[in-house]
Each structure stands twice: as structure tokens, then as C-alpha cells.
C-alpha positions as CSV (number, residue, x, y, z in Angstrom):
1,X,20.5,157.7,144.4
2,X,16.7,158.5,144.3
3,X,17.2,161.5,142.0
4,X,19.6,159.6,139.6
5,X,17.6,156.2,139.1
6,X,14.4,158.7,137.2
7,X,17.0,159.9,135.1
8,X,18.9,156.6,134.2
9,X,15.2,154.7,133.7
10,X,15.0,157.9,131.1
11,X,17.7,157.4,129.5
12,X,17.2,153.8,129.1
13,X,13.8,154.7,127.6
14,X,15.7,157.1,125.0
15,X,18.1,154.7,123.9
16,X,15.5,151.7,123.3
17,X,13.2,154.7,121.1
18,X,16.0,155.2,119.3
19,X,17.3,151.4,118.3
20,X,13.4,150.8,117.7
21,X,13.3,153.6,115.2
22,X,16.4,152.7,113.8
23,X,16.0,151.3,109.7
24,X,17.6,149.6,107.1
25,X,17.4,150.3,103.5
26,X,18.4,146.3,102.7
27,X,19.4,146.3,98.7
28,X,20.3,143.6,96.9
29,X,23.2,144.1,94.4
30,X,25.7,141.8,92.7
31,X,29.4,141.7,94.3
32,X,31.1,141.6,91.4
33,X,29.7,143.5,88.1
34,X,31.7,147.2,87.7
35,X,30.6,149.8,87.0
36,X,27.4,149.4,88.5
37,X,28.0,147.0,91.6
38,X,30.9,145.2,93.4
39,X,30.8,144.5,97.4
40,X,33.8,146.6,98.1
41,X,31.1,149.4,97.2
42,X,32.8,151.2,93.8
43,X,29.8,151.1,91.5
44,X,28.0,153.6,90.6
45,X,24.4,152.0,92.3
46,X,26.4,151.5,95.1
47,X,27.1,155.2,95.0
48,X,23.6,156.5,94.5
49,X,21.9,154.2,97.2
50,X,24.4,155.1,99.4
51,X,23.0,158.8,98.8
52,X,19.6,157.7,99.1
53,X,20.2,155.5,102.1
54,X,21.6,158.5,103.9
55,X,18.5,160.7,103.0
56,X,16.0,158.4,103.6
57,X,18.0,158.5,107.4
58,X,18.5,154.5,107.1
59,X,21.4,152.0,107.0
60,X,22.6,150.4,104.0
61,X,22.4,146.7,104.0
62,X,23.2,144.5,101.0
63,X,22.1,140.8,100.0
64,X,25.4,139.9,97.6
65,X,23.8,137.4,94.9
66,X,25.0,137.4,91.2
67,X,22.9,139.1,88.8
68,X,22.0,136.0,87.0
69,X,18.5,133.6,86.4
70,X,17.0,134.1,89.7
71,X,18.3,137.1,91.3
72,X,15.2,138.7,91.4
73,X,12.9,135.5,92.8
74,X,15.5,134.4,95.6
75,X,16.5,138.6,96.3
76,X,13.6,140.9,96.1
77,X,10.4,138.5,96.0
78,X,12.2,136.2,98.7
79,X,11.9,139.3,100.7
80,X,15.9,139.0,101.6
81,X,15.9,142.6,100.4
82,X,13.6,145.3,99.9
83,X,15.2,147.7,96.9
84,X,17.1,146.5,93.7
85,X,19.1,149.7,91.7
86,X,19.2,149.4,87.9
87,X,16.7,147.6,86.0
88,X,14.9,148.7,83.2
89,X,11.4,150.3,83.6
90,X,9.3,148.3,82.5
91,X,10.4,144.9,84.0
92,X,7.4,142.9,85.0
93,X,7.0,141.5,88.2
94,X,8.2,144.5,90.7
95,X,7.0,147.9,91.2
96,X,9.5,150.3,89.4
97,X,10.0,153.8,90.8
98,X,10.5,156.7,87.7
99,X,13.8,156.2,85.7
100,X,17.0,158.2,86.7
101,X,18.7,158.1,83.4
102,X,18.0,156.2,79.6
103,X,21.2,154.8,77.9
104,X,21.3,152.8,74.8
105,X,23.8,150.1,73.3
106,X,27.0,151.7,72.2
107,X,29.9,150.8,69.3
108,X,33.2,150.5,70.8
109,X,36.0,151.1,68.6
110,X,39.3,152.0,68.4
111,X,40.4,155.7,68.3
112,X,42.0,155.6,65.3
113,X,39.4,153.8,63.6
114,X,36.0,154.3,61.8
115,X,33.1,153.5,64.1
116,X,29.9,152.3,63.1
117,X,26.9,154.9,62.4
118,X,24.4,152.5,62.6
119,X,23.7,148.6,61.8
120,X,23.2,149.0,58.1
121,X,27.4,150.5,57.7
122,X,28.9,148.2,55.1
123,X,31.8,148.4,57.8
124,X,29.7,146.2,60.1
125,X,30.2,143.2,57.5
126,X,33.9,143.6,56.9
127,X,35.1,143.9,60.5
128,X,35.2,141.5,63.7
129,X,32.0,142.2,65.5
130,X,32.0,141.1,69.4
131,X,28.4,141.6,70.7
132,X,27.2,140.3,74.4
133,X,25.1,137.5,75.2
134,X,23.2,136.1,78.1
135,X,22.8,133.4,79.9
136,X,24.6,129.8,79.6
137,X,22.1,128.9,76.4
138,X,23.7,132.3,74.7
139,X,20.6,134.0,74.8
140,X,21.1,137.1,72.0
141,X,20.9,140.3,72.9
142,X,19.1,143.3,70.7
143,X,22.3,143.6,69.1
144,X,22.8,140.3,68.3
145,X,19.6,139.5,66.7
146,X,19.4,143.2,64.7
147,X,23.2,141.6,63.0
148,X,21.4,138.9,62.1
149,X,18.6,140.1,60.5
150,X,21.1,141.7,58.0
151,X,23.0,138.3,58.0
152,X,25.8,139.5,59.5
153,X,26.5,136.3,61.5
154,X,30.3,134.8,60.3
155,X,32.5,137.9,61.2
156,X,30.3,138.2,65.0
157,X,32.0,136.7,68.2
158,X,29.6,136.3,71.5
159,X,30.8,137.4,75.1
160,X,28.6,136.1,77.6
161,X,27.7,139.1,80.1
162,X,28.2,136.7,82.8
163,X,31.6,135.4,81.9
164,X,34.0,133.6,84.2
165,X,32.6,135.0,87.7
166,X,36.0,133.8,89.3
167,X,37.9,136.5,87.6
168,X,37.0,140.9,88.3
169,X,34.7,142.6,86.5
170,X,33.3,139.7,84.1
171,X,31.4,141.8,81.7
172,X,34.7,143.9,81.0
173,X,35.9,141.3,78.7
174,X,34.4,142.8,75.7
175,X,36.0,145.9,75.8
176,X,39.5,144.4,76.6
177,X,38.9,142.6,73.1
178,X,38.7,145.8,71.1
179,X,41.3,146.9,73.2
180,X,44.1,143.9,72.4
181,X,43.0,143.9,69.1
182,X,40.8,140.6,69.5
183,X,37.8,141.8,67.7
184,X,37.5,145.4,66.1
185,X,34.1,146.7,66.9
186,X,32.3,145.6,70.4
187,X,28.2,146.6,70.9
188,X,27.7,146.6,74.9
189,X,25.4,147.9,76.5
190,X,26.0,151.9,77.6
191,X,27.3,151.9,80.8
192,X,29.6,149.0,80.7
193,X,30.8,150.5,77.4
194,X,31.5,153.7,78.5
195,X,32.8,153.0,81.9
196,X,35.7,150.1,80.3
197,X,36.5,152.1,77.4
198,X,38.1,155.1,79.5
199,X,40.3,152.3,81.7
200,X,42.2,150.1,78.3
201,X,45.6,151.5,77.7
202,X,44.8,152.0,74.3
203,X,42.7,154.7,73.5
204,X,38.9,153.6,72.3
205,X,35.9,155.7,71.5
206,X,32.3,155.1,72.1
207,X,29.8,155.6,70.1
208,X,26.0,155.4,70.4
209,X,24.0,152.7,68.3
210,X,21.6,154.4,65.9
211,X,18.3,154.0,65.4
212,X,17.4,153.4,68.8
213,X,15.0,151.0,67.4
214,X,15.8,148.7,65.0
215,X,12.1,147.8,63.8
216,X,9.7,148.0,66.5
217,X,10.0,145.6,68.5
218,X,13.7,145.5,68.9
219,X,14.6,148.6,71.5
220,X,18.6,149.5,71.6
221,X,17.8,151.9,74.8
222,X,15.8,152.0,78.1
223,X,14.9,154.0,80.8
224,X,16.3,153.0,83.9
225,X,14.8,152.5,87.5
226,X,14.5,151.1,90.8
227,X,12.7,148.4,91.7
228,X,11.2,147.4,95.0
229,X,8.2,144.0,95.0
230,X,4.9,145.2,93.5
231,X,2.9,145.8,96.9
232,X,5.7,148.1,98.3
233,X,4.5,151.6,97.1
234,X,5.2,153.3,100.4
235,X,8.5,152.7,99.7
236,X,8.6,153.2,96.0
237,X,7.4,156.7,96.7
238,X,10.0,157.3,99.5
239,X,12.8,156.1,97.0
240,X,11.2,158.5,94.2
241,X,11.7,161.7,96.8
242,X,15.2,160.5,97.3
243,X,15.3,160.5,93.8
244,X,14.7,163.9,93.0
245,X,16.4,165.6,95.7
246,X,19.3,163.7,94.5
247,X,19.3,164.2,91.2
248,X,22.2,166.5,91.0
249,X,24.1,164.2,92.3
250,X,23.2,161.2,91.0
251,X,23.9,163.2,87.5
252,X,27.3,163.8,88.8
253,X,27.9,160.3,89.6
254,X,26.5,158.6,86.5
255,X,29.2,161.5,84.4
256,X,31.8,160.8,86.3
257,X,31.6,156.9,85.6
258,X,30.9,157.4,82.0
259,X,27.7,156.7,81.7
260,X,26.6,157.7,78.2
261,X,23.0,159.5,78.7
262,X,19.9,159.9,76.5
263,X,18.0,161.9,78.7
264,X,20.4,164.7,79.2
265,X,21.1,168.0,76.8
266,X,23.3,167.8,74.3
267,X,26.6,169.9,75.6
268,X,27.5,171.2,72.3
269,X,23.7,171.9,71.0
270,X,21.7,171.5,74.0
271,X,19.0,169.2,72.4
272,X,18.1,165.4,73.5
273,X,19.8,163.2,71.4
């Protein structure tokens, strides 16, 4: 007994090292926004912090809470999580790590249809026009406002980008629009566009919005980062090595889901778009 009690106080010892040293990367995410997030885990953020998660040697715990007003002052600044995937660079209030890809607004049309080239094509004018919109007041997006600068305003039709958050995938609307034949030319945001428009039964094409500014002060693409509260730099730098040792694979990921990219070679000419 003498010489297995050492041994057992040991392993006791081990064990209690080990749950002490044990970590959680807590993320906050929305349960119900494809392609980027849904709790069942099939988004593509759900994908990459899963790989960074596992790098980082931690386990993955989520805070569910709809990506609407709020989500960052009751999720990250609440302290309820300590990492949010997917916002834009330069957001203000949070520390952002460096992007991992830039996307831009896209025209979604039919395949056997002309799309848009930019904002100023006469087709614009002539066509139903869906565009997104946010927030319960209808808060226009870039889209929305660069239409109406060229008073382009009776032919447009608004899709909230929160929609009815009893039914999947609220944001997916838009696309299902072109799709049934509802409107004829949708401007959504890259990754939503891109992602929907491969899954309609009838065949659409995506297209990105030119110029990527319409004026200066109206932006059509941003860089995209992670955030984590603005006195967390430790772990802003941990999630930026994760970051680049992923980066194949987070390149994969964001392909496979569609995501249209303006930070990556052009296949055919190999030149940023």
C-alpha cells in the first residue's frame, strides 16, 4: 500500500495540472446566419475557428446571440465571450486582428441574363432591383444609397438582412428572389451572394459590383477580421499566428463556400482584381 499511495497522490497531482491548464477559446457567433454561422456548426467561421481553436490547443465554446443591435455590447464587451469571427477591419470599439480575406458587394442575376457592370448600366433602371437593408428602421446599405444617388429608387425592393429569424438562413431570402423570378437583379453582400447563388435550382451568376467605391466615402468592399475587446492584445496576437499557419486552409474553406475574394490572384491572369 505504502508504495502505491506516492504514486496515486502523483497522479492526482497530474490530472489537476492538466484540468488547470485546460482552455477555452469562448466565441460568440450567431445560430442562425449561413454561410458564416449557424449552431449546428456549418459556417464557414465556424469552420476556421474550429481550426484555430484546435491550434491554439483550446476548446471551442460559443455564446449563441443574433447578430443584430447589440451583439457586440452584451457578447464581446459583456465579456460572455472572448473572440468574434467576421467583422470588418476597421470596426471601432474592439481590437481587430489582420484581415483573412476582402470581398465586396456582388450582382446576382440570372444565368441567362445580362448582369450589371457597374451602378451607372442603363440596365439597372429598367429591371427589379432587390438590395439588403438593416435593421427594423431599414437602415440602407452602400448599395442602397449609391441607387439612389442616381435616383434609381421606384424599380428597388428592400430585404432586411435580418428577416424573419423563425425561419433558416434569414439573409438567403434575397437570392431566392432572383431565383423565383421575384426581382431580377439582387446586390448582397459577397459571401451570402456567392454562397446562395450555387444552392437555387435555377442557375444564377455572381458578379462583383464595380467601382469598389462609389465616391469616396461610400466603400462596396472590406477587409475582413477578427475581433477580440480592445485590451486583449495577447490574444489578438495568438489568433494572428493561428491565422497564418492556417491560411491554406482557411483559403480552402472560404473557396469551397463560395466566397468571392479580392485579395486573391486572378486564376485566369494572375493579378488582384
Amino acid at each position: 500500500m505504502s508504495s502505491r499511495f506516492p504514486k496515486a497522490i502523483l497522479v492526482a497531482a497530474l490530472l489537476t495540472a492538466g484540468a488547470a491548464e485546460a482552455r477555452e477559446l469562448r466565441v460568440c457567433a450567431d445560430p442562425n446566419n449561413l454561410p458564416f454561422s449557424n449552431d449546428k456548426g456549418e459556417g464557414f467561421e465556424n469552420r476556421i475557428v474550429d481550426l484555430i481553436a484546435r491550434d491554439l490547443n483550446a476548446t471551442l465554446a460559443y455564446t449563441w446571440r443574433a447578430q443584430r443591435r447589440g451583439f457586440l455590447r452584451e457578447g464581446l464587451r459583456a465579456e460572455t465571450c472572448d473572440l468574434v469571427p467576421g467583422l470588418p477591419s476597421n470596426i471601432e470599439g474592439v481590437r481587430t486582428t489582420f484581415p483573412y480575406y476582402r470581398s465586396s458587394y456582388v450582382f446576382v442575376t440570372r444565368m441567362n441574363e445580362a448582369a450589371p457592370q457597374s451602378f451607372n448600366d442603363a440596365v439597372l433602371r429598367t429591371v427589379k432591383v432587390g438590395v439588403q437593408l438593416v435593421g427594423d428602421d431599414g437602415w440602407n446599405t452602400p448599395p442602397a444609397h449609391a441607387l439612389s444617388r442616381r435616383g434609381i429608387v421606384e424599380n428597388v425592393r428592400g430585404f432586411s438582412l435580418y428577416g424573419d429569424y423563425r425561419e433558416p438562413n434569414p439573409p438567403a431570402r434575397i437570392i431566392e428572389a432572383v431565383a423565383d423570378g421575384t426581382i431580377d437583379v439582387a446586390i448582397a453582400w459577397g459571401p451570402l451572394g456567392g454562397y446562395f447563388a450555387t444552392r437555387e435550382s435555377a442557375p444564377l451568376k455572381v458578379t462583383p459590383v464595380r467601382p469598389l467605391f462609389d465616391g469616396p466615402q461610400l466603400p462596396m468592399a472590406w477587409d475582413i477580421s477578427m475581433a477580440v475587446r480592445k485590451e486583449d492584445d495577447a490574444l489578438r496576437q495568438e489568433i494572428e499566428g493561428a491565422l497564418t499557419r492556417l491560411k491554406p486552409q482557411i483559403d480552402a474553406i472560404l473557396a469551397e463556400y463560395g466566397v468571392p475574394r479580392l485579395d486573391q490572384p486572378s486564376k485566369r491572369t494572375g493579378i488582384l482584381p
